[in-house]
N, C-alpha and C positions, 0 to 999 in steps of 0.2 A: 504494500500500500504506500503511494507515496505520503509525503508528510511535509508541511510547512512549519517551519521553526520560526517563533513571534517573541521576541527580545522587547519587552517594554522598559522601556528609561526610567518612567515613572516613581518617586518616590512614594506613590500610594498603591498599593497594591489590589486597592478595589477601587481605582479613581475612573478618570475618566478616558485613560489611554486601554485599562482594561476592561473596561466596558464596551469601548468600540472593537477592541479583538474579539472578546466574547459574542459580539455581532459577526464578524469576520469567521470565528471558529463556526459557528450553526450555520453558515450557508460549505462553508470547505465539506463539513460532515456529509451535508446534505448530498453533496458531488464523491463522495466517498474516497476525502483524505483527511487524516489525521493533521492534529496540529498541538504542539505542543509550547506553553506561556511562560520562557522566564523571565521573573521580575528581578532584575539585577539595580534598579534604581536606586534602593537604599540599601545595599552594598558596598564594603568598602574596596572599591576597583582604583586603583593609580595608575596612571600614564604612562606612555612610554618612556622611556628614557636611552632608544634609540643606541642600546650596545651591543644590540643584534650576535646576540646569544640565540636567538632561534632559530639563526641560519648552519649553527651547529648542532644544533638539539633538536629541532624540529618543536618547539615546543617555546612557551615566554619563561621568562628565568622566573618570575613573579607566579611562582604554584598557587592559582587561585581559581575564582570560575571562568576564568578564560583559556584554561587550559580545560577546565571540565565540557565547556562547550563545545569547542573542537570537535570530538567526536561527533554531535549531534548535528553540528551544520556538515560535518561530511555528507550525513546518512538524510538530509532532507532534499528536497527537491528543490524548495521554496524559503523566502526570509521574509519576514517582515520588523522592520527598527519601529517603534513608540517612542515620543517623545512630547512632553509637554514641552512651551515656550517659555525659554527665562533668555528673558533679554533679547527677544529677537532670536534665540539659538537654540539646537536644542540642550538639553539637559548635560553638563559637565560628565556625569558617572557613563551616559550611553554612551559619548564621544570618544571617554579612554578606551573602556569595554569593546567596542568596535575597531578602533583604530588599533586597540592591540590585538583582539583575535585575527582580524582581517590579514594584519602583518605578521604574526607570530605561526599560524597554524599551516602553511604551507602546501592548501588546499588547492585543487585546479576547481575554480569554484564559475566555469564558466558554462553559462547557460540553467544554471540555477537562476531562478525567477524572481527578482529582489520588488518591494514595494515599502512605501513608510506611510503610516499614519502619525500624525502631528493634532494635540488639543491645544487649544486656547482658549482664555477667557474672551479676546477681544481681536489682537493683532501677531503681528509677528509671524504666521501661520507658514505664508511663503517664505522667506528665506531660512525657516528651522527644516522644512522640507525638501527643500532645495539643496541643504547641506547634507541630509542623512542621504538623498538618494547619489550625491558622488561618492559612493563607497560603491556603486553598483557597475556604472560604467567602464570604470577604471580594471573592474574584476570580471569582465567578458560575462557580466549577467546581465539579460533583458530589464528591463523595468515594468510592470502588469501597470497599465491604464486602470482608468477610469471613469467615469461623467463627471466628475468633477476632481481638484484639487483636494487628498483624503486628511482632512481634517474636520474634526468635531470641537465645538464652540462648548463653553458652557463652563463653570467653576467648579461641579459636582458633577457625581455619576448622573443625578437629577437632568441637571442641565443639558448634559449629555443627549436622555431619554426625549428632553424635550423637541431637540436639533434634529428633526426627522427628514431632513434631505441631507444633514452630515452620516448619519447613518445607512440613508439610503447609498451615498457615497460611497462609503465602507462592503456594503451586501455586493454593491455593482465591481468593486474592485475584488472583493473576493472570487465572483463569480467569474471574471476575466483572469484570474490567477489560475484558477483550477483549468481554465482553458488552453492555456498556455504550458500548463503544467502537463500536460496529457496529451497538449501536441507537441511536444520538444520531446514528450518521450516518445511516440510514436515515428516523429522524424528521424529521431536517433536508430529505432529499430530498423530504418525502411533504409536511411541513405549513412551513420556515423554521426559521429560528431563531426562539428566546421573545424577543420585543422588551423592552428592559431601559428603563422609568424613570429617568433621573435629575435631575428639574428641580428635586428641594428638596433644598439643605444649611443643616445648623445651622449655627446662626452666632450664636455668644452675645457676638461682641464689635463688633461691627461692621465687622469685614473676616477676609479670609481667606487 
């Protein structure tokens, strides 16, 4: 069964970032994949510190849950990042969390299916969205559409419940997820995976 793996940022572990997955997880079920919710937002996760120790170990020198996740984003098909807005951005704890797994775990993570949902009280919605989804590009993963830009408004789960076209959002991007997810597998069965280039890097200083 495939499986979508949904990393919420969120310092609330019933807020509003997990009430819109919880939206997002009942339409995947429905399509019959699995999806499984870690809340790593109030967790104590630190940043890289770029001594790429993982390019020997395959692994982050910092034994935490970003070495426990590795394994789970191998075996998913699908990502989804959570993040509420502070400050226009998303959330500090998802940003290490990602930027260290992303970098540390060593994964060919290309054609896995990436999407982000982002809450706000008011603003900020676009450019917190806009920063989770370049971790996708950058890593040969599609990005799943949707009818709109997948953020839900509101202060509270309440709130949340009230945003019925953020939600609607959420149902429509799930549903284009699972679509995608079951035609890249099908594609892969029928023709392989797309062989990826990489023999040229810049290099304007003379080492790297």
């Amino acid at each position: 069964m495939a499986k979508v793996l949904m990393i919420n940022g969120s310092p609330d572990p019933a807020g509003c970032i997990h009430t819109a997955m919880e939206e997002a997880a009942a339409i995947f079920a429905e399509q019959g994949i699995e999806t499984e919710e870690l809340q790593i937002g109030n967790k104590d996760i630190r940043g890289c510190i770029a001594c790429r120790k993982c390019k020997e170990t395959g692994k982050c020198v910092f034994n935490d849950l970003v070495n426990e996740t590795a394994p789970k984003l191998a075996e998913a098909s699908g990502l989804i990042l959570g993040s509420p807005v502070y400050y226009g951005n998303p959330n500090g704890t998802i940003l290490s969390f990602v930027q260290r797994l992303f970098y540390s775990c060593g994964l060919d993570l290309r054609m896995k299916v990436g999407a982000s949902i982002v809450s706000c009280r008011r603003g900020g919605n676009s450019a917190t969205f806009e920063a989770l989804n370049q971790f996708f590009g950058i890593c040969g993963m599609p990005t799943a559409p949707s009818s709109y830009w997948n953020d839900v408004h509101g202060y509270t789960k309440e709130d949340v419940y009230r945003d019925e076209e953020g939600l609607q959002t959420v149902r429509n991007l799930a549903l284009n997820m699972a679509f995608m997810i079951k035609s890249i597998a099908d594609g892969k069965g029928r023709y392989g995976a797309p062989a990826t280039v990489t023999d040229v890097f810049t290099d304007f200083i003379g080492g790297r």
